[in-house]
C-alpha positions as CSV (number, residue, x, y, z in Angstrom):
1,X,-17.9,-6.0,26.5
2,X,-15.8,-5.1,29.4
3,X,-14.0,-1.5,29.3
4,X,-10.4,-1.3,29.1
5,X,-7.2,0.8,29.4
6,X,-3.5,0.6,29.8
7,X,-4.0,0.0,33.5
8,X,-6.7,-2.4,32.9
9,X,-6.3,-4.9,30.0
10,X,-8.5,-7.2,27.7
11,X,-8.4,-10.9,28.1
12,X,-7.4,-13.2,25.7
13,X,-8.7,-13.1,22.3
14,X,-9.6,-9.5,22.9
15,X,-8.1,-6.2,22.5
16,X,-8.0,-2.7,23.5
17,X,-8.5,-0.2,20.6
18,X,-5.9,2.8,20.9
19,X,-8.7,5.2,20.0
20,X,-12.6,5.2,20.1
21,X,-14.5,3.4,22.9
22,X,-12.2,2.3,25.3
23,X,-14.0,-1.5,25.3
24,X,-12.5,-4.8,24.8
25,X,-12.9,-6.0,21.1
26,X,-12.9,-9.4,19.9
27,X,-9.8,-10.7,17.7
28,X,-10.3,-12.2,14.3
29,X,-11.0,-15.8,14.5
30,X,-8.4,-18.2,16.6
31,X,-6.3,-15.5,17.5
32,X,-5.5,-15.5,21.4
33,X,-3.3,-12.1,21.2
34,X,-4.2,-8.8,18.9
35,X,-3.6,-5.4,18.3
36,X,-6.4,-5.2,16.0
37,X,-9.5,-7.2,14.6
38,X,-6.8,-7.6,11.7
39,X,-3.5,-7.9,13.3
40,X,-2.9,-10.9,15.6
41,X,0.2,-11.4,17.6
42,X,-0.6,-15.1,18.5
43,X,-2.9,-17.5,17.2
44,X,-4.6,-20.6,18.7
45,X,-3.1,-23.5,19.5
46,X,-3.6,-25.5,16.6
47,X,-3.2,-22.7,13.9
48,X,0.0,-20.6,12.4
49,X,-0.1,-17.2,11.7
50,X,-0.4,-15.5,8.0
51,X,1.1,-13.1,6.4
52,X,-1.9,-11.0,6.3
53,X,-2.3,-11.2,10.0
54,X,-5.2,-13.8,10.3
55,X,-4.3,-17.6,11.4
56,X,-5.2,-20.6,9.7
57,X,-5.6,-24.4,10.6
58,X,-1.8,-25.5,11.5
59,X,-0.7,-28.4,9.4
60,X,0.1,-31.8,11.5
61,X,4.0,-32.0,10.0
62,X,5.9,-30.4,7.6
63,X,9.0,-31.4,5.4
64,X,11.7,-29.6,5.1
65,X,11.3,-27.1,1.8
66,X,7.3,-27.1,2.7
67,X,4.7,-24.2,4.5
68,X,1.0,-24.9,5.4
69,X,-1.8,-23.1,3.2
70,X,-5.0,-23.8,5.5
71,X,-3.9,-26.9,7.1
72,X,-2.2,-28.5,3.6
73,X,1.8,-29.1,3.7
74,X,2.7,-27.2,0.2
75,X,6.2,-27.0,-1.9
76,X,7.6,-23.5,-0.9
77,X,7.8,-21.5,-4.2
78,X,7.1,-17.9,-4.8
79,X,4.5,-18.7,-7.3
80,X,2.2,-20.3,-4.5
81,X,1.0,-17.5,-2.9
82,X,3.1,-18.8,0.4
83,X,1.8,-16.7,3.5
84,X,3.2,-18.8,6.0
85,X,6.9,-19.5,6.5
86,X,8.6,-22.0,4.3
87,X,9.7,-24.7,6.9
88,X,13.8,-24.8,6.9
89,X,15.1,-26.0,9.9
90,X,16.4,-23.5,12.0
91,X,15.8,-20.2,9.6
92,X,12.4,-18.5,10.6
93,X,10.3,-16.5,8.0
94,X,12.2,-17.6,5.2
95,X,9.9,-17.5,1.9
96,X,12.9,-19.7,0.8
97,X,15.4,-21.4,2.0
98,X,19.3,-21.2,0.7
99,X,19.8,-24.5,3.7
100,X,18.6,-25.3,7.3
101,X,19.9,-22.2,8.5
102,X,19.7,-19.6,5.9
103,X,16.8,-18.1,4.1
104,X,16.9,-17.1,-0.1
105,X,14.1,-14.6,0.3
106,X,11.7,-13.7,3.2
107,X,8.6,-13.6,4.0
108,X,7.0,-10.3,3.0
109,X,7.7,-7.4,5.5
110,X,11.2,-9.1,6.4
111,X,14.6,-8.3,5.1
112,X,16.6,-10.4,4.0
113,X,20.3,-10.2,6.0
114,X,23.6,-10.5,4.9
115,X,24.2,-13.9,6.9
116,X,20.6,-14.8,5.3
117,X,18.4,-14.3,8.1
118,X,15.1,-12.8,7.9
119,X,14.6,-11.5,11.5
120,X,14.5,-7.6,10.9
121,X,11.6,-5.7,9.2
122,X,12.2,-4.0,5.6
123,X,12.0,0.3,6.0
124,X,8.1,1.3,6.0
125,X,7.6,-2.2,7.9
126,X,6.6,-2.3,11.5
127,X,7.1,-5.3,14.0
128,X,4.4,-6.2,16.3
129,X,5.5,-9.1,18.1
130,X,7.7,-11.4,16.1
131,X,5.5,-10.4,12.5
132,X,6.5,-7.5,10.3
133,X,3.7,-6.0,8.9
134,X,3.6,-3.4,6.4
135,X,5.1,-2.8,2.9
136,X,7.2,-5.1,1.0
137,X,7.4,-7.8,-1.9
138,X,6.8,-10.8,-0.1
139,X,9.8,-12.4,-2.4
140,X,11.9,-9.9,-3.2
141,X,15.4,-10.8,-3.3
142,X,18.5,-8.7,-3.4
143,X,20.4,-6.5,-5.9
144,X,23.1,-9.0,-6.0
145,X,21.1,-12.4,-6.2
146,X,19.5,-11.1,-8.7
147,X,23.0,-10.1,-10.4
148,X,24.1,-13.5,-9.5
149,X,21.0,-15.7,-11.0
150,X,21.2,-13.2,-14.6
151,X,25.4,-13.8,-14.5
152,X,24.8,-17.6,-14.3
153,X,21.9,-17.6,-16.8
154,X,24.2,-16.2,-19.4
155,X,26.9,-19.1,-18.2
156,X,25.0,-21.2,-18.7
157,X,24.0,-20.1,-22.3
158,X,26.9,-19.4,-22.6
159,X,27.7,-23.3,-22.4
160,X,25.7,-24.5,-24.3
161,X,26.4,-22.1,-27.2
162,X,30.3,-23.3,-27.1
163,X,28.6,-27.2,-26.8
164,X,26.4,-26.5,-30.0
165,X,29.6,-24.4,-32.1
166,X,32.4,-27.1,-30.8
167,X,30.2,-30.3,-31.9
168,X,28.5,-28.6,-35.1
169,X,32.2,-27.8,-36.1
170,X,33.6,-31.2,-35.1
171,X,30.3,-32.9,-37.4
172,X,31.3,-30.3,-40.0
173,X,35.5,-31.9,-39.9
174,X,33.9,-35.1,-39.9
175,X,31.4,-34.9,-42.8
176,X,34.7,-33.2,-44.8
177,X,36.5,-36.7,-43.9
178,X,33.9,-38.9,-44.9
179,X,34.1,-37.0,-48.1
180,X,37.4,-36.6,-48.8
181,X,37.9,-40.4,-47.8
182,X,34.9,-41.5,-50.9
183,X,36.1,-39.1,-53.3
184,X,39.6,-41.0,-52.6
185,X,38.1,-44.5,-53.3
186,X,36.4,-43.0,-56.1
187,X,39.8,-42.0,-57.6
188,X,41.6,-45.2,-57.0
189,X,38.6,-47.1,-58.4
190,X,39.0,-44.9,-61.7
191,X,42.5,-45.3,-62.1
């Protein structure tokens, strides 16, 4: 291994440690651009970089509401374990997407903007390149969505409570109808 310094940098898919033996290091597989064994700036043509700082195979396409896990096109949810951005449009490390421009909730390590961007780091994150790395719920979304999804969850119950009451009273007029209307025929038959 070649020695290195400030003045004198490591070649691609090597590094230059910022302490210990000044000596070029190898980068984790198919990264072309590191910091550290685990922390790649830049992966290999052909791969995308994860969320844990390691790259995996690329996929070939991806739709719109899809990332690539290993080189397989996958429905963005949060239950998937996503650790590669949710393909948009134009929003970039969305973990979901509100529309082509505007993330739901990012990636983790990114905050989530008021215009619905996710292309700052949360506090206690740090960005090395165009990655945030650090501390944060990969799909954590704000105070208010959160207000906003439990307010229309209760709507919504809501709803359907005033559905269920309006038509179990409406069956309950009705049933008193059909009644009234055979006890009348009842009476006229009698008479």
């Amino acid at each position: 291994m070649a020695a290195c310094s400030s003045d004198s940098p490591c070649p691609n898919f090597s590094y230059c440690p910022e302490s210990g033996a000044q000596v070029c290091t190898p980068c984790s597989e198919n990264c072309t651009s590191c910091i550290s064994t685990d922390i790649c700036e830049v992966c290999a043509e052909g791969f995308v970089w994860q969320t844990n700082g390691r790259c995996a195979k690329a996929c070939d396409s991806l739709q719109i509401m899809h990332f690539c896990n290993n080189g397989k096109a996958e429905i963005c949810s949060p239950l998937s374990g996503m650790n590669t951005p949710c393909s948009c449009g134009i929003a970039k490390n969305c973990a979901i997407c509100s529309s082509p421009a505007t993330c739901f909730s990012c990636l983790q390590g990114f905050q989530l903007n008021e215009d619905g961007s996710c292309d700052s780091c949360l506090p206690g994150s740090q960005q090395i390149g165009a990655h945030c790395y650090g501390v944060g719920n990969s799909h954590a979304i704000p105070d208010w969505q959160a207000a906003l999804i439990i307010f229309l969850s209760l709507e919504v119950i809501w709803g359907v409570l005033g559905m269920v009451s309006y038509f179990g009273a409406k069956r309950l007029i009705t049933i008193r109808d059909v009644k009234a209307q055979i006890q009348a025929q009842s009476d006229t038959k009698n008479e």
